[in-house]
MARGU-929565 format. One line per 5 residues: their letters; for each residue x negated, y negated, z of C-alpha. Coordinates in steps of 0.02 Angstrom, whole numbers, plus 50000, padded with zeros to 5 digits. Example, Ala and Ser with C-alpha at 12.3 -4.5 7.8 and 13.67 -1.06 7.14 Angstrom:
2
as = 49385:50225:50390  49316:50053:50357 $
//
This chain:
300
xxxxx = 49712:48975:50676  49865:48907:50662  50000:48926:50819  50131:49004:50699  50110:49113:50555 $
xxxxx = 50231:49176:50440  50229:49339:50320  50315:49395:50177  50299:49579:50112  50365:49592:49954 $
xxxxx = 50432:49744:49899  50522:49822:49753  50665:49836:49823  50674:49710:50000  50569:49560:50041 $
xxxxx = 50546:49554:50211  50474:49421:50326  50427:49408:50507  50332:49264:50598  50207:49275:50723 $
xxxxx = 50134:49190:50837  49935:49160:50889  49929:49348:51000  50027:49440:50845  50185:49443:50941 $
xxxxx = 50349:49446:50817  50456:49289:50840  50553:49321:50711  50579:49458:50569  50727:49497:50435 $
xxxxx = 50746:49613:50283  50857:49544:50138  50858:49630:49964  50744:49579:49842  50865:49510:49676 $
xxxxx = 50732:49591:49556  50733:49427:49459  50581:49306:49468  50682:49135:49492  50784:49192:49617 $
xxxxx = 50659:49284:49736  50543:49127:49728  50712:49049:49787  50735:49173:49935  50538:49179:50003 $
xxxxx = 50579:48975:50023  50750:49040:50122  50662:49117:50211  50518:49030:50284  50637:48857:50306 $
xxxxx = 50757:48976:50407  50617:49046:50511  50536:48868:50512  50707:48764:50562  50742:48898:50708 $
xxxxx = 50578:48907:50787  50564:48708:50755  50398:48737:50691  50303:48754:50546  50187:48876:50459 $
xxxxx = 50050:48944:50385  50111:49079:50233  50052:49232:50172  50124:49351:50051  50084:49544:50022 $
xxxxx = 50129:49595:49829  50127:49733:49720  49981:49665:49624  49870:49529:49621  49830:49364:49560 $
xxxxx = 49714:49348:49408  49550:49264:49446  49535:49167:49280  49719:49119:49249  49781:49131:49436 $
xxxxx = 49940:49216:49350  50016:49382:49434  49946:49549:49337  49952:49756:49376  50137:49733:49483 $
xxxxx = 50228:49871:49474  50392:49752:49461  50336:49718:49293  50437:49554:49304  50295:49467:49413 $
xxxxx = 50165:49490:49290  50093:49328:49196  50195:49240:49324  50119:49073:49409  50181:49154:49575 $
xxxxx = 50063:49067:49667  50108:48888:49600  50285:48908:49610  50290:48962:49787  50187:48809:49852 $
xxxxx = 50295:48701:49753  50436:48760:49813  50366:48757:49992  50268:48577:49975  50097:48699:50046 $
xxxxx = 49958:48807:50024  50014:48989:50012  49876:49141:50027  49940:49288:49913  49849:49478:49934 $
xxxxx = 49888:49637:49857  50014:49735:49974  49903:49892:50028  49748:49743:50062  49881:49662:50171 $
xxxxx = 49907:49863:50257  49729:49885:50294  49702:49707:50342  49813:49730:50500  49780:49914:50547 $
xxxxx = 49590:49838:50545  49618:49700:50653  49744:49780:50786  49811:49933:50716  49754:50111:50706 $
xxxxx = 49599:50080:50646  49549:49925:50757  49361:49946:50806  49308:50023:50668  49168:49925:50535 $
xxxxx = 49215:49989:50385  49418:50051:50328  49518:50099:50156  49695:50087:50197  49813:50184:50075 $
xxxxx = 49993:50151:50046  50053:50326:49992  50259:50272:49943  50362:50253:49794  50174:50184:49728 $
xxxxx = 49989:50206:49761  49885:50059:49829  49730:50037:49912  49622:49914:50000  49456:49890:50115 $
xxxxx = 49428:49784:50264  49228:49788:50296  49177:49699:50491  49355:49633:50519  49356:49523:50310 $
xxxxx = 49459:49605:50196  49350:49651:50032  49448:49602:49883  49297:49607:49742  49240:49479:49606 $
xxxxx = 49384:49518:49489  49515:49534:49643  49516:49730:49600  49438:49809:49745  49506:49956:49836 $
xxxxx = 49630:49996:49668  49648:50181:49709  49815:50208:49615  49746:50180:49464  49583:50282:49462 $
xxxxx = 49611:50451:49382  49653:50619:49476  49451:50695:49496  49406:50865:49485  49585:50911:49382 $
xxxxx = 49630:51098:49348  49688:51122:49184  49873:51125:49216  49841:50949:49262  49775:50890:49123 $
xxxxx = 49813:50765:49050  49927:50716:49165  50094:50587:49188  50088:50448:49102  50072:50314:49222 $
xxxxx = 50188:50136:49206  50018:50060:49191  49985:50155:49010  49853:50292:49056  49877:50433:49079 $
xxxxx = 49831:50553:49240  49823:50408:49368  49815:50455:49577  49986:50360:49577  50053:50469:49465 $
xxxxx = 50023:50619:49570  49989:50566:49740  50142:50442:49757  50319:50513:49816  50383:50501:49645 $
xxxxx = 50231:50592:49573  50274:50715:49713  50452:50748:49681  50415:50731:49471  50255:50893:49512 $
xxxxx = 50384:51001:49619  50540:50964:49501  50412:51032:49364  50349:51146:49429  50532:51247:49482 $
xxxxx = 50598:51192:49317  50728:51086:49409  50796:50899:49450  50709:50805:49548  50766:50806:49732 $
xxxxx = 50678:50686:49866  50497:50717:49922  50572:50724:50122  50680:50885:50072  50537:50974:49978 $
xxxxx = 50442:50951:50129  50558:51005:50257  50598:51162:50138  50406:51194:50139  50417:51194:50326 $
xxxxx = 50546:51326:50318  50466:51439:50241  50508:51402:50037  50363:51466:49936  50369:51364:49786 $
xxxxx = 50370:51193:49910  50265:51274:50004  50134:51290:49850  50188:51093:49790  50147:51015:49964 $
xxxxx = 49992:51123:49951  49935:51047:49795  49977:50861:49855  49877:50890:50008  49726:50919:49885 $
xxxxx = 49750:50810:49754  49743:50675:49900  49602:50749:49979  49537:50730:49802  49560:50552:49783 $
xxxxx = 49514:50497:49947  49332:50604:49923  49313:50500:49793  49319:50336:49921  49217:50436:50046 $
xxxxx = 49069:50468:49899  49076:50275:49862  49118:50181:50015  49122:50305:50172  49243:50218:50272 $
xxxxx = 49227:50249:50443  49425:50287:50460  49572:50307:50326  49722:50219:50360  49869:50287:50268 $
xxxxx = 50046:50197:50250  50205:50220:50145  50345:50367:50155  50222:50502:50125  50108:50465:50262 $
xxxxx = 50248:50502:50384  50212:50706:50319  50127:50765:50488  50035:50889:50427  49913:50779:50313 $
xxxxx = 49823:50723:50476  49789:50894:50504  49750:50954:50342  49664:50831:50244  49488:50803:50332 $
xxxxx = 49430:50965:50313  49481:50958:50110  49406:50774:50090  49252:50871:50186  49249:51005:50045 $
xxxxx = 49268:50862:49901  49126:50732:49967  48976:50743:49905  48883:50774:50083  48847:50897:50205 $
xxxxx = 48948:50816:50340  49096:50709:50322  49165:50658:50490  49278:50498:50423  49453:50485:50540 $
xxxxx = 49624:50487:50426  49771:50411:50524  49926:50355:50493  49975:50150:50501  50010:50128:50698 $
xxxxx = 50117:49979:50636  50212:50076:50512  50314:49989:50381  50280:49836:50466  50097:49845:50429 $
xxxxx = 50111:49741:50260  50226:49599:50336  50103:49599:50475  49936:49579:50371  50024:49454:50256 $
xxxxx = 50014:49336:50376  49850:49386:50436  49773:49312:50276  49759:49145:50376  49651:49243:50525 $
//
């Protein structure tokens, strides 16, 4: 392993980094804005790691978290939600501009990869982490190795369709990705604020003030937060009928909604396809840092 290792989550809107050293400890972390343009946040991911590097007077190992992944045949960035990475050599450009070896995972793999190791979930053999934010991501850690698939696909919850939908969800948002009716699209805090502002016939208003109106009593967020609850309980039965995690890990601004730790395992019970369903859902011990932190857990 090497002694220091540095991460990079990067987000839509911020790239952050942080370095660590061999125990996990944080050395080192800052947030800058991410300049939504390709050349330029290549440039600031080398900032970056030579400002971490230079102060710490050491240097090392990368690894990135995006929104996406890297194609297996072309090694070119596909399915990122800042449609400005895709069929970018990512990858390439980064070592070049770094003179190194960079490991690059999909952001929610990078989630469940450090909950697994020394998060919420440490311990456990087999757990999905879900990023539950502005999008929907998903990823599975099975004995301590994150499980990323032949095509580099595994764990894409997001983009699986809403099961089981009533008919007043049918056929759904359209997602960004083309289809129509995908778990992001309903299960992310956009799709959340987009159902409620539909269903009241008003403008959208963030998903942390329909919750805290359904707390206080409002019927109509009341009903909304209602219907998330299930259409998550929904998509993560799904999981449960195909992988059974021993524990869900969920990350992102809607996992911060207490009551889905109380009221999603008996729902996911209801949806799987068994006669006992026992799994653990928890929220990210790390928080918001749990992408930075599993980026540069790649090199474990």
């Amino acid at each position: 392993m090497p002694r220091l290792r540095i991460g990079i989550d990067f987000g839509g809107t911020k790239i952050e980094a942080a370095a660590l050293d061999r125990s996990g400890e944080v050395l080192l972390r800052e947030r800058v804005p991410n300049p939504g343009n390709y050349k330029a946040a290549v440039a600031s991911i080398a900032g970056l790691v030579r400002r971490f590097e230079g102060e710490l007077n050491c240097e090392g190992s990368i690894g990135i978290g995006v929104p996406g992944s890297l194609s297996p045949r072309t090694g070119l960035m596909r399915n990122a939600n800042s449609t400005w990475l895709n069929g970018k050599p990512f990858k390439e450009d980064l070592e070049a501009a770094l003179a190194r070896e960079v490991r690059i995972a999909n952001d929610a793999n990078c989630l469940v990869l450090s909950e697994a190791l020394d998060g919420a979930a440490a311990g456990k053999h087999c757990v999905f982490g879900v990023i539950i934010g502005t999008g929907v991501g998903g990823g599975l850690v099975i004995g301590g190795k994150l499980v990323e698939g032949a095509a580099r696909i595994a764990g894409e919850f997001g983009h699986t369709p809403l099961p089981w939908p009533r008919p007043d969800e049918y056929p759904g948002a359209q997602c960004w990705c083309g289809r129509p009716n995908c778990l992001e699209a309903w299960v992310s805090g956009t799709g959340f604020q987009r159902a409620y502002a539909a269903s009241v016939r008003k403008n959208i208003i963030p998903a942390r003030k329909i919750v805290e109106a359904a707390y206080d009593g409002n019927q109509q967020a009341r009903e909304a937060l209602d219907d998330y609850i299930d259409r998550l309980a929904r998509g993560l039965a799904v999981v449960a009928n195909m992988v059974d995690p021993d524990c869900f890990v969920l990350g992102g601004g809607m996992s911060n909604v207490r009551e889905l730790y109380d009221a999603l395992p008996a729902r996911v019970r209801h949806y799987a396809f068994s006669d006992v369903w026992d799994g653990e859902i928890v929220q990210a011990k790390w928080g918001d840092s749990s992408g930075v932190r599993g980026a540069a857990m790649l090199w474990d």
